[in-house]
BATORRO-960760 format. One line per 10 residues: number of its first residue (from 1); their letters; for each residue x, y, z of N, C-alpha, C, O. Coordinates in pm, whole numbers, plus 50000, padded with zeros to 5 digits. Each point is the difference from the previous one (the first is absolute). Example, Ala and Ser with C-alpha at 12.3 -4.5 7.8 and 13.67 -1.06 7.14 Angstrom:
2
1> as> 51319:49431:50780:49911:50119:50000:50090:50120:50000:50104:49998:50066; 49861:50107:49862:50082:50119:50006:49923:50109:50073:50051:50111:50017 $
END
This chain:
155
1> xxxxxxxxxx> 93742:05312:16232:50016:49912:49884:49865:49969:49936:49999:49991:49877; 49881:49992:50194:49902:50004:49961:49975:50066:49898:49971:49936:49899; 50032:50199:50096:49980:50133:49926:50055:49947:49871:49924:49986:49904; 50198:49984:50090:50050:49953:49863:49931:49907:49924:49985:50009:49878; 49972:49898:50196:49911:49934:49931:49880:50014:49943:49954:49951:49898; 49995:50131:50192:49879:50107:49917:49979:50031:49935:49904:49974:49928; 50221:50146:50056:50029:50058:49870:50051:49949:49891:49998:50062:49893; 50075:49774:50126:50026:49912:49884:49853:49993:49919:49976:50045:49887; 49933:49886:50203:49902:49946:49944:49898:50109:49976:49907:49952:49934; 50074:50180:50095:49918:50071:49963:50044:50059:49852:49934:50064:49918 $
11> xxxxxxxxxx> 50218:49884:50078:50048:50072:49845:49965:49904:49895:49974:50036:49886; 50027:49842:50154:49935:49886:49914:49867:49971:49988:49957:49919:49918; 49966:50153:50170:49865:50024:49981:49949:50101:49922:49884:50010:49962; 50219:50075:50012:49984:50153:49942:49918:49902:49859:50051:49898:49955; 49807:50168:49990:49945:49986:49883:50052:50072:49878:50009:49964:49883; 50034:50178:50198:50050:50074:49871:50101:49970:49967:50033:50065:49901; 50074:49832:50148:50085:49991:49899:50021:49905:49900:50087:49995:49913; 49781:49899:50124:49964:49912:49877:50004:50057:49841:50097:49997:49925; 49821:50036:50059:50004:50102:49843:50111:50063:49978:50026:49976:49882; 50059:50095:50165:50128:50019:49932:50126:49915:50023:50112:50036:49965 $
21> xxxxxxxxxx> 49858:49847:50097:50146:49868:50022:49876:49936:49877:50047:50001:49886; 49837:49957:50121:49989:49934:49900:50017:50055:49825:50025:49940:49895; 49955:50165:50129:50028:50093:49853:50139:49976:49931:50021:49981:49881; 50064:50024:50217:50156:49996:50010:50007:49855:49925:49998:49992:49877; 50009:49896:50207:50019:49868:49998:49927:49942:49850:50056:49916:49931; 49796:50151:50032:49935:49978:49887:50092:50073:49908:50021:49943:49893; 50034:50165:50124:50036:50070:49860:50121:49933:49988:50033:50006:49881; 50083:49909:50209:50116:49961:49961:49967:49872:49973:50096:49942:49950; 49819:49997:50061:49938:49838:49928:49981:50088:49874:50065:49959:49903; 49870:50137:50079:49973:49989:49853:50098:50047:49906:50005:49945:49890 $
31> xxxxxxxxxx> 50094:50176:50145:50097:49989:49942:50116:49899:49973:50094:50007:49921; 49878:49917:50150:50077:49853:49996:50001:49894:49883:50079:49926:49943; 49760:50118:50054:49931:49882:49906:50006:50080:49867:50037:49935:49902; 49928:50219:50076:50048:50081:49913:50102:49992:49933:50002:49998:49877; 50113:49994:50211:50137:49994:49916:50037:49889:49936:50046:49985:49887; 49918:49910:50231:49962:49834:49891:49957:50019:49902:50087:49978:49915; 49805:50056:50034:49935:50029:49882:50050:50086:49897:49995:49947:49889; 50057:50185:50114:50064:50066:49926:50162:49948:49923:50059:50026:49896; 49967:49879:50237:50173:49979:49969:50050:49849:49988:50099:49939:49959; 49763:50034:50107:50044:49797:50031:50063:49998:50075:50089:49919:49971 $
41> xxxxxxxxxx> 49935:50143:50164:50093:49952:50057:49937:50031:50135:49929:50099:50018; 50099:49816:50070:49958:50010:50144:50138:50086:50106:50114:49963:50029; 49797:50177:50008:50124:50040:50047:49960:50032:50147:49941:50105:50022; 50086:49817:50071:49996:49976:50123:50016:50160:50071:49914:50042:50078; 50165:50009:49898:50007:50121:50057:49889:50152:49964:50022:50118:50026; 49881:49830:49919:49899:50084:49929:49917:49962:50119:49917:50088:50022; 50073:49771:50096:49930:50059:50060:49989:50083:50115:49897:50017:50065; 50237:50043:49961:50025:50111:50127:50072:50107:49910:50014:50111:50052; 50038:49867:49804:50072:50155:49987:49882:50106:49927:49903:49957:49937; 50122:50163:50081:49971:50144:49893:50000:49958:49884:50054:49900:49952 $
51> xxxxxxxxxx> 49869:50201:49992:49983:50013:49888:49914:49901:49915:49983:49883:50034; 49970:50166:49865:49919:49903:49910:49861:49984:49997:49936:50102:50025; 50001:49796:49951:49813:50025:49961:50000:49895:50102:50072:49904:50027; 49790:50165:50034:49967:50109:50027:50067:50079:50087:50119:49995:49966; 49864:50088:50146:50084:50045:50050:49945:49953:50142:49880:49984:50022; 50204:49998:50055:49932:49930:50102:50040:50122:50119:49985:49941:50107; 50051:50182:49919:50019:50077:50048:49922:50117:49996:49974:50072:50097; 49982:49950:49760:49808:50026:50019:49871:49938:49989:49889:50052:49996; 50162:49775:49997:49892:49987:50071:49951:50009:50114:49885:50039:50021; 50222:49914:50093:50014:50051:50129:49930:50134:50033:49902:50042:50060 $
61> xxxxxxxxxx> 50196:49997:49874:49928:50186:50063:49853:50036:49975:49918:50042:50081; 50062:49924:49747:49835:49958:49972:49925:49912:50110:49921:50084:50043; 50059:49819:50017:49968:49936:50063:49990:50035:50136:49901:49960:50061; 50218:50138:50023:49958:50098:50081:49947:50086:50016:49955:50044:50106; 50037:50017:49740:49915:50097:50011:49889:49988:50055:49947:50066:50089; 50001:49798:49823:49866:49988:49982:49949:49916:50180:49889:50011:50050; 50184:49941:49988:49920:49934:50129:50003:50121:50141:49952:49991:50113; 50126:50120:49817:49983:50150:50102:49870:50034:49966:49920:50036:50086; 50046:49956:49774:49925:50087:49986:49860:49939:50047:49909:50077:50032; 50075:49792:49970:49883:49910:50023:49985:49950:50142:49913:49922:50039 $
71> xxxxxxxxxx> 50179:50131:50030:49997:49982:50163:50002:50200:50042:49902:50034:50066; 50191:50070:49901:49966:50139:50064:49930:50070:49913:49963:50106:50052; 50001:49881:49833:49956:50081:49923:50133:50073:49868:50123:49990:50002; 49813:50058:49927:50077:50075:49907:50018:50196:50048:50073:50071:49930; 49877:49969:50151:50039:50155:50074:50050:49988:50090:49996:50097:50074; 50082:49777:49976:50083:50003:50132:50121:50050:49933:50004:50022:49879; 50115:50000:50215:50118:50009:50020:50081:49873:49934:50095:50012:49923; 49832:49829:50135:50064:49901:49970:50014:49939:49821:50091:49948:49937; 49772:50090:50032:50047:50027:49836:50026:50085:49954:50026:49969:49884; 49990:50157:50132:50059:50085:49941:50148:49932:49968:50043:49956:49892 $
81> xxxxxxxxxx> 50027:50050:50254:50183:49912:50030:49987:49920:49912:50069:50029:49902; 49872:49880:50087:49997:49855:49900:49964:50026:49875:50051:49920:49921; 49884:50158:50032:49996:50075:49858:50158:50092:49936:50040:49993:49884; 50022:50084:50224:50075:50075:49936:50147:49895:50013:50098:49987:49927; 49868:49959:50181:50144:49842:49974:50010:49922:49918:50107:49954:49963; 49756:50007:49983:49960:49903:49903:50060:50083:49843:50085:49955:49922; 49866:50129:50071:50077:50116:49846:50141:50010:50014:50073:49975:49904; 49973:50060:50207:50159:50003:50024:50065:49856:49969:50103:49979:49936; 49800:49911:50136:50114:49891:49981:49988:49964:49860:50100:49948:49950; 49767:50074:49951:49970:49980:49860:50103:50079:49932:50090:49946:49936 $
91> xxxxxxxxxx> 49898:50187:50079:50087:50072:49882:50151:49941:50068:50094:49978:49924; 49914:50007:50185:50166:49974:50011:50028:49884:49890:50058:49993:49892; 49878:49933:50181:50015:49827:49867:50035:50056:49859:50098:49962:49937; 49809:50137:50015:49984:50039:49838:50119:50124:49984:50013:50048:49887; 50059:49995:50207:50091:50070:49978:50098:49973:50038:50077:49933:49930; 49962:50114:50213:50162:49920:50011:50024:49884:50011:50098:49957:49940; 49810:49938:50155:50037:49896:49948:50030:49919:49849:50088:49918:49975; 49832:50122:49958:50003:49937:49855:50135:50080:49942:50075:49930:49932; 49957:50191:50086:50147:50073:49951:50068:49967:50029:50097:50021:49927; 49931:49902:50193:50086:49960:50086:50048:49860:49913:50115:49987:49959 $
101> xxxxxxxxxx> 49789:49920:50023:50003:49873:49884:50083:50042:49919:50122:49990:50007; 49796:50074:49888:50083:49991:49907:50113:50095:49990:50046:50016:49887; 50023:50068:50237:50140:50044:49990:50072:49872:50019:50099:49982:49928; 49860:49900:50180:50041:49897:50046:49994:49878:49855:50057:49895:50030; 49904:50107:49873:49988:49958:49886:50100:50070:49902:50046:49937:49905; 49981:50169:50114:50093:50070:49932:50137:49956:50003:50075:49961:49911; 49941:50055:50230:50115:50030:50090:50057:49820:49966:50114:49981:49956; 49802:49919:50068:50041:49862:49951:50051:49969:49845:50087:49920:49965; 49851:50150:49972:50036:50029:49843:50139:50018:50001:50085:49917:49970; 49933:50228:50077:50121:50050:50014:50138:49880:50014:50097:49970:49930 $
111> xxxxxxxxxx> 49848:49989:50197:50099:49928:50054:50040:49863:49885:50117:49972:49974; 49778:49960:49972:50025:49906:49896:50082:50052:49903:50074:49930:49931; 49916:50197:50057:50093:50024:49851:50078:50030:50028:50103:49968:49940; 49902:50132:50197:50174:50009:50021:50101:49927:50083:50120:50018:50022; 49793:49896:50016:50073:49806:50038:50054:49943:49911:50101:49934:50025; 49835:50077:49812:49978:49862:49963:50137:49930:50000:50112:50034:49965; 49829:49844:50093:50158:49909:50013:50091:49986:50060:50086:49912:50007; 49881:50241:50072:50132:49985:50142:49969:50048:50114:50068:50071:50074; 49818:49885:49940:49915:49971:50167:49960:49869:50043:49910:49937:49943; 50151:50022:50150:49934:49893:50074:49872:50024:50066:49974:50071:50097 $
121> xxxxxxxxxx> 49967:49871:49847:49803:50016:50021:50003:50002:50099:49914:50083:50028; 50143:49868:50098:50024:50027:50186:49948:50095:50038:49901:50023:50069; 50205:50061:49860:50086:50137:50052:49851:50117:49993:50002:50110:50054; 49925:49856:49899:49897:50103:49951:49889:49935:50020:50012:49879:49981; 49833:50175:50064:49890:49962:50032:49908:50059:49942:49954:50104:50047; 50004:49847:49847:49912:50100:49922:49869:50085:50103:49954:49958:50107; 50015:50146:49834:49901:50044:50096:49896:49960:49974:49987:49903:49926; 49899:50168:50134:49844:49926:49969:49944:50110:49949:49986:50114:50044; 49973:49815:49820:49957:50093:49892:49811:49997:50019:49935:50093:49952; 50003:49802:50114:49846:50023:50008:50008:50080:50145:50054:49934:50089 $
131> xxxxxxxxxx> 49907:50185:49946:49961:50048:50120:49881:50104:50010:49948:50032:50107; 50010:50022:49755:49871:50085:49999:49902:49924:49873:50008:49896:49933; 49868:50256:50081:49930:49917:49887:49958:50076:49918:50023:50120:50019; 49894:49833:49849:49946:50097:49913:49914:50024:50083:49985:49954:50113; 49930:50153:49805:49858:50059:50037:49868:49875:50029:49911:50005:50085; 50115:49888:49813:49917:49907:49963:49966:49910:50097:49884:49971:50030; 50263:49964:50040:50016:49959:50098:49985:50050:50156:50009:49935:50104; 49973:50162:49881:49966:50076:50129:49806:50027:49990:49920:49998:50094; 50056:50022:49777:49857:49994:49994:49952:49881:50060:49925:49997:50098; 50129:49885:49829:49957:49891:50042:50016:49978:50148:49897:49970:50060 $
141> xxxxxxxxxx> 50191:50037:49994:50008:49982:50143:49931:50063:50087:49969:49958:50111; 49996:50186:49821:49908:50058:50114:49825:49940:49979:49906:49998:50080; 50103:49968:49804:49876:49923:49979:49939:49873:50077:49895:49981:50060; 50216:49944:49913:50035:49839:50118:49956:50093:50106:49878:50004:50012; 50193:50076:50075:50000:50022:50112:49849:50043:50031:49933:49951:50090; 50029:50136:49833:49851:50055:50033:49906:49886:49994:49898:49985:50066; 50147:49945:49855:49876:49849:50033:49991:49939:50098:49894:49994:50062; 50205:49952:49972:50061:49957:50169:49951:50095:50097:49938:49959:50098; 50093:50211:49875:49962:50033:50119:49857:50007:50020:49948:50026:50109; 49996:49952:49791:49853:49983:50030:49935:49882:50031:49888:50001:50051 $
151> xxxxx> 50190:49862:49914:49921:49919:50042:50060:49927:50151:49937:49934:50083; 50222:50109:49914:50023:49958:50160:49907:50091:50106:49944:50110:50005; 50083:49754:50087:49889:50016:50164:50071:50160:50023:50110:50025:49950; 49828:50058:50116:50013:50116:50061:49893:50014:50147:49878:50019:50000; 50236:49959:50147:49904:50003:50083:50000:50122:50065:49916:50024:50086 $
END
């Protein structure tokens, strides 16, 4: 039982995963406060869901990159992995996830017009139309993230 505890606390000691939980946690405060601003409206669920500015899923990955690269180097193995995951999870965001939106934006359309008036709003759950991002928003996030990963501790 010992052992477990070890390994609890050696995972909470882990440095490297400061910079990408804080990248994360920073980019969904700011899309939070973002959407306030764009819409007036405080939407509570902006700060754990997808999608939107910035992207908080490359900042993460940005932010790993960068504390691999400042603890093994940039010709290891370990950034290489974290470089070609980091592009995968980016273009995913900017492709299927974001296609995925707005079929899910579509598909709600649909349903309003060919409801209208004789659906009980129950019966049906609209889907979730924010789940990817533009290009812009993914810039930005990998940006957040590269700042973070440079200025979080790396031991």
């Amino acid at each position: 039982m010992t052992n477990v505890f070890k390994e609890i606390k050696e995972f909470f000691y882990n440095s490297m995963l400061y910079g990408p939980i804080l990248s994360w946690v920073a980019a969904q405060v700011l899309k939070t406060i973002y959407t306030k601003i764009t819409t007036g409206k405080f939407v509570a669920a902006r700060l754990v869901g997808p999608g939107g500015m910035p992207s908080s899923h490359a900042a993460m990955m940005a932010a790993l990159t960068i504390v691999v690269a400042r603890k093994y180097g940039v010709s290891g193995p370990w950034f290489t992995i974290c470089m070609v995951l980091s592009f995968i999870v980016m273009y995913d965001a900017m492709g299927v996830r974001w296609h995925a939106g707005e079929h899910a934006r579509l598909i709600n359309r649909l349903f309003e017009i060919l409801t209208e008036g004789k659906s009980d709003p129950e019966e049906y759950q609209k889907l979730q139309e924010v789940l990817g991002h533009k290009p812009l928003e993914v810039f930005v996030g990998a940006a957040l993230g590269i700042l973070i990963g440079f200025l979080a501790p790396v031991a």
